[in-house]
N, C-alpha and C positions, 0 to 999 in steps of 0.2 A: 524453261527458265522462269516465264511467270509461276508454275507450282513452287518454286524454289523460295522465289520471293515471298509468296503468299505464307510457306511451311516457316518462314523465318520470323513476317510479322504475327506469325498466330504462337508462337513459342514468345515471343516478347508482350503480348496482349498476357499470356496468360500467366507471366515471372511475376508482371505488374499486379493482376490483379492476387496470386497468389501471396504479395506483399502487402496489400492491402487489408488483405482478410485477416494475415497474421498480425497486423500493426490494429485492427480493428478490437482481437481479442485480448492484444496486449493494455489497450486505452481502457474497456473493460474492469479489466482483472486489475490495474490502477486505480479504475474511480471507485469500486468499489472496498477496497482496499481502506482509500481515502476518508469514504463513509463510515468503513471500521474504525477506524483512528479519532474519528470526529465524534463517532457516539462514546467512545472510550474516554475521550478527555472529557468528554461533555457530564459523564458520569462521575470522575473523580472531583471536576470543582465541585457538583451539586454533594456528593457529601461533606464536601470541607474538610475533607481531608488529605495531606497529600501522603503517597507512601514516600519512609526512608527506604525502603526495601523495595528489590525487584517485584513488580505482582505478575501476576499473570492468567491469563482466562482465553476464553474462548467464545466466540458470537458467529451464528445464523445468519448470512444477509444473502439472498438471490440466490436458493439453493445452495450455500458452498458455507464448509466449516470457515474461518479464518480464527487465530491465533495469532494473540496479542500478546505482546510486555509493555510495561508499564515501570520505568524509572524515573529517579528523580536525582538531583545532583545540587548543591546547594552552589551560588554565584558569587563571585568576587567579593561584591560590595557588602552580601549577607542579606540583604531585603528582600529578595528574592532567587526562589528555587527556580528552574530548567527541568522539566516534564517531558520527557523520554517517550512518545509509545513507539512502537516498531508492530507491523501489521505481517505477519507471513500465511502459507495458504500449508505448512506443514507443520505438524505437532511439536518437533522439535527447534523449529524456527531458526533453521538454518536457510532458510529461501525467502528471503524477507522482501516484500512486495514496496515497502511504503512506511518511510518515520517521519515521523513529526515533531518537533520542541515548539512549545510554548513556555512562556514565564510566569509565575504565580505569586503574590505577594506571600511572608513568609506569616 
């Protein structure tokens, strides 16, 4: 009976810790993501330019390709644009990790 017990709480130690480790690399693959997005926007104020047009690139962070877009959408009032990036970890950026809008004066 006690083995019983034991083989039950050692299957529950390890569901837990198996969730943990998947939610550990999912926080990860987030922040970095995050960081894509931040040096991306951080890149388009610094030229002053904004795109009307879809862009799109690609950037190195911690070992891993990510892939970026980069859109823009003009706002109600017209004084300001809505700045798009969308972060994914594949080429065709259908697995999209992470987007961001910011607003930019026009």
């Amino acid at each position: 009976m006690a083995l019983a017990i034991f083989a039950i709480a050692a299957l529950s130690v390890m569901k837990a810790v198996s969730q943990h480790l998947n939610t550990l690399g999912y926080l990860e693959q987030k922040t970095f993501a995050i960081m894509v997005a931040d040096n991306t926007l951080a890149t388009v104020r610094l030229s002053g330019e904004i795109p009307t047009t879809e862009k799109r690139g690609k950037s190195k962070l911690a070992g891993q390709e990510w892939y970026w877009s980069v859109k823009s959408t003009k706002t109600a009032d017209g004084y300001l644009r809505a700045v798009d990036v969308t972060v994914a970890t594949d080429s065709e950026r259908k697995k999209s990790v992470v987007s961001v809008r910011t607003y930019v004066a026009n």
